[in-house]
C-alpha positions in Angstrom: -14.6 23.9 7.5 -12.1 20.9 6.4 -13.0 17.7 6.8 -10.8 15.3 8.7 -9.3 13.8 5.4 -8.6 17.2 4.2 -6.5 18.0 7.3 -2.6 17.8 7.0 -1.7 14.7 8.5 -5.7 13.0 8.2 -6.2 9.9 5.8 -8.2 10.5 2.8 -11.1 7.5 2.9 -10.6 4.4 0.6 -10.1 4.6 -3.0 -9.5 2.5 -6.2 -6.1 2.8 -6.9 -4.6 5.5 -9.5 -1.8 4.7 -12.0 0.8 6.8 -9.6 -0.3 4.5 -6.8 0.2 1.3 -8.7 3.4 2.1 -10.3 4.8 3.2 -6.8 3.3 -0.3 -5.3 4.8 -2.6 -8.7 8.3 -0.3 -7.8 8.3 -1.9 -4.5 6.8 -5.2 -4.8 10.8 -6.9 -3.9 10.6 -5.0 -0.9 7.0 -6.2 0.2 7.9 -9.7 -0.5 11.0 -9.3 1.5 9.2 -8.4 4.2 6.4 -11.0 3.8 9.0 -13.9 3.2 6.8 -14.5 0.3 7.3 -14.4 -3.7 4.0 -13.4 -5.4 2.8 -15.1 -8.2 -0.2 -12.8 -8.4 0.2 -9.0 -7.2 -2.8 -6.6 -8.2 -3.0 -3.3 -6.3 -6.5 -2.8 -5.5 -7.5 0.0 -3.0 -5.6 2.9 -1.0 -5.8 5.3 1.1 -3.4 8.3 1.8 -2.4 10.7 3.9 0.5 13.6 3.2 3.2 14.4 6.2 6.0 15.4 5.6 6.1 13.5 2.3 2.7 11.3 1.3 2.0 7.9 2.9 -0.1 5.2 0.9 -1.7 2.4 2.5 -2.5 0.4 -0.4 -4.1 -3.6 -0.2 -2.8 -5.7 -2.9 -4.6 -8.9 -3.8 -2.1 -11.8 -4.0 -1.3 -15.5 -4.9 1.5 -17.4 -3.6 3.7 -18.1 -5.7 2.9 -22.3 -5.7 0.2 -21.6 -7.3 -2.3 -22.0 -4.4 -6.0 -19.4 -5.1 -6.3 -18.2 -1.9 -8.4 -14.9 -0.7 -5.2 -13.1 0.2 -3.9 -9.9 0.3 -1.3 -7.7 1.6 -2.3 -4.5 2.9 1.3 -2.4 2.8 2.4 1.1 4.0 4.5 3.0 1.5 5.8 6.6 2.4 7.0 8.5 -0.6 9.5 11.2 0.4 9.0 15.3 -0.6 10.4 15.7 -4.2 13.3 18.3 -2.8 13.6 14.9 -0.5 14.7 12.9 -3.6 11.0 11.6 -3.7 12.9 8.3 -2.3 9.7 5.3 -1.9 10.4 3.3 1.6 8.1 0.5 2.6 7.3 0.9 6.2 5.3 -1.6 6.8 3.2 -4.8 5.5 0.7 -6.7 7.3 0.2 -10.4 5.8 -1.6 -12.7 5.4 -5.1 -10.7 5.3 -8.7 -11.3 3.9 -10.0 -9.2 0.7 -12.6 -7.7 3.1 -10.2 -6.5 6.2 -10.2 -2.9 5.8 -7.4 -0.9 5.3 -6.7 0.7 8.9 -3.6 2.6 9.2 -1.1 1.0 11.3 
């Protein structure tokens, strides 16, 4: 029997983040600070978690710093949907959530 992560459409539990996942998170860093309003002085993809539909979402946190140099315990925890490759494979940030703490888990929203 399948476990709920193993389920089409379940998300897999939380995991350190693979090269794929941070080059697809780096590729769309603009686009997250877009939507945050905020540049990023610091931007480390930490953890993710994933779940494929009709494509793959990731929902990745990514410590950051503001870009004026303040340390804070910030992060941005951003949804990330990366289309079928007979799609085009095209990445689209779907969501962010900002400002949140390192410990907030990462709960699909």
């Amino acid at each position: 029997m399948a476990t709920e992560a193993a389920k089409l459409g379940g998300w897999s539990t939380v995991k350190p983040v693979t090269k794929e996942v941070k080059e697809i998170c780096i590729k769309e860093k603009p686009e997250i600070e877009k939507k945050t309003a905020t540049n990023f002085k610091d931007y480390i993809p930490l953890l993710y978690r994933s779940q494929t539909v009709n494509g793959k979402n990731y929902l990745v946190k990514v410590d950051v710093c503001q870009e004026n140099g303040t340390l804070e315990d910030k992060c941005v925890h951003a949804m990330i949907h990366q289309a079928l490759p007979c799609n085009g494979g095209k990445l689209t940030v779907k969501g962010v959530q900002y400002p949140k703490n390192i410990m907030d888990p990462l709960v699909p929203f």
